[in-house]
N, C-alpha and C positions, 0 to 999 in steps of 0.2 A: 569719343569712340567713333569709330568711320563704320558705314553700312551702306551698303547696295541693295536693289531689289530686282526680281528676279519678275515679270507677269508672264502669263499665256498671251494666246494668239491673238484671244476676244477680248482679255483685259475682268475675265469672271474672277479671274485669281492673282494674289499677287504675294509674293512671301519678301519679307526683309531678311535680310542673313547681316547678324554685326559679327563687325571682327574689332576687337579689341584692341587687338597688340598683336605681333608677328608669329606665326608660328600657331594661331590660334585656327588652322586650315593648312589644307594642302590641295592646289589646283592641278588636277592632273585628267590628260586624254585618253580613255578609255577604247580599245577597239577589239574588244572580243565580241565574238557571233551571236553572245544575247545581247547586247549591248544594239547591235546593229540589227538583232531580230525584234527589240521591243520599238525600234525609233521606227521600224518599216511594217509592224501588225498596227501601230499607231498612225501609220501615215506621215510619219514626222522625218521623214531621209532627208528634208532640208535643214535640220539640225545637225546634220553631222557633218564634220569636218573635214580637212585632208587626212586620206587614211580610213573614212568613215569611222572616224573619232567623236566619242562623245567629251565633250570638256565639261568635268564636276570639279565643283569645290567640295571640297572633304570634311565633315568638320563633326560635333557634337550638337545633338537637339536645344541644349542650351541659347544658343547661340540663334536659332531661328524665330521667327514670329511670322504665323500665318495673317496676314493685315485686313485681307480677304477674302472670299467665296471658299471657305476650307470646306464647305457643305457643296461644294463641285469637285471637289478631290474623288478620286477612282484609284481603284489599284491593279496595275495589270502584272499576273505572274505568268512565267511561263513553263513551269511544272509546279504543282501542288506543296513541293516546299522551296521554292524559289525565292528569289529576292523582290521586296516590295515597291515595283515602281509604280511612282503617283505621278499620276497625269491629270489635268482639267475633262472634266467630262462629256462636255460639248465642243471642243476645238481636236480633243487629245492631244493638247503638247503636255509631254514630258516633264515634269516639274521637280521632282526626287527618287532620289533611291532610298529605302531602308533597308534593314535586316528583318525575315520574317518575325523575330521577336522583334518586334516596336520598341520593348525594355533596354534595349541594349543598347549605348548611348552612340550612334551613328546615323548620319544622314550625310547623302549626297548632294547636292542639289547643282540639276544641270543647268549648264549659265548659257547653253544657246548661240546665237552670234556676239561677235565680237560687240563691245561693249566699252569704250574710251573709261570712261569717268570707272567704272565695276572694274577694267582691266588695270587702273592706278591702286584701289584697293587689292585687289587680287592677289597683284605683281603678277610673273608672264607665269606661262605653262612652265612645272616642275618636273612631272611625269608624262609619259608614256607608256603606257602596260596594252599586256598581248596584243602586240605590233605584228604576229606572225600572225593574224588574221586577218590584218589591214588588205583588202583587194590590190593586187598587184596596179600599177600606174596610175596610183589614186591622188598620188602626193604624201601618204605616210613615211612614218620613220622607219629607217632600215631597221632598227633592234629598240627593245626596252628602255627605257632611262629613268632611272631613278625608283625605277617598281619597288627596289624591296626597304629603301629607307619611307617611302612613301608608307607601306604597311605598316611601317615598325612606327610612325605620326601618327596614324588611324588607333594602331595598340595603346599605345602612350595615351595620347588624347582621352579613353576609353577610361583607361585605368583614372587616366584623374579626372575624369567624371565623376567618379563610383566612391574616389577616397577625400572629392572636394565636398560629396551631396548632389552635387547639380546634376546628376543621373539621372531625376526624377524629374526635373523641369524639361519635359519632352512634348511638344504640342500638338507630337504627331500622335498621342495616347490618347486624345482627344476624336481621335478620328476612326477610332478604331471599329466604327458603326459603317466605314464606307465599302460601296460595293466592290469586291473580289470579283477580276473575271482569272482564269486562270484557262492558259490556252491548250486549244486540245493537241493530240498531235501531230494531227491532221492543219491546223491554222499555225502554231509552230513551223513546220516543216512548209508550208506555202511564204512563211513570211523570212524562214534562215536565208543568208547570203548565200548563193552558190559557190 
């Protein structure tokens, strides 16, 4: 089985993500305004890409193991039912995304700068989603690619979580004691792209 690892800034955390076989993930660039409002209330703009893209692997909680400092994991939302980004607590880099239910077998996990050896497992960028928020002469892509089969992997993936059992092997359920900040609207709106 091939697996990469994914650490923060400081080296407090550090996650494995295996990928089994093909198709067991989907690596796609993200550039909507929360996306680039949670990398910039974090202080993390040098994570993002051309386009002020965020690059996640897509994949099912199965699939991950927290190796280290999961007791440094934070979750920053940015409204009250928003999506759960985990970040390291002392560096703030950006470390995954969940779904406000934790139960639901998806996790993101953003893979940062480029990465030789993690970019062989990977394979290259698949997607590109909400491109029409990418800052104009950023270097992003003109239009979407690949968005809605992307979704339809994430569904897929989901469903045979729940009809394999390994729904329940999720290590982010473990964590579910870590601190929520969730932003006002006031730190919101100071940290959105113009």
């Amino acid at each position: 089985m091939k697996c990469f690892e994914v650490e923060c800034k400081c080296g407090a955390v550090r996650l494995r993500v295996d990928v089994p076989r093909r198709g067991a993930g989907t690596r796609g660039v993200c550039h909507c305004k929360d996306c680039q409002t949670a990398a910039r209330a974090l202080g993390a703009q040098d994570l993002l890409g051309p386009g002020a893209g965020t690059d996640i692997w897509q994949m099912t909680p199965d699939k991950l193991c927290i190796v280290q400092g999961g007791e440094h994991l934070r979750v920053l939302r940015l409204s009250p039912k928003g999506l759960s980004r985990w970040h390291e607590g002392c560096c703030d880099t950006p470390m995954m995304n969940t779904l406000r239910k934790a139960t639901l077998p998806f996790v993101g996990v953003v893979l940062g700068a480029p990465d030789v050896a993690r970019d062989k497992i990977t394979g290259p960028v698949f997607a590109h989603a909400f491109t029409a928020s990418a800052p104009p002469g950023t270097g992003g892509p003109l239009k979407d690619v690949n968005f809605a089969r992307t979704g339809l992997g994430v569904v897929t993936r989901m469903i045979g979580a729940y009809l394999s059992g390994k729904s329940g092997e999720n290590p982010v359920l473990g964590l579910m004691d870590a601190p929520v900040r969730v932003l006002s609207l006031e730190e919101r709106k100071a940290a959105t792209p113009a």
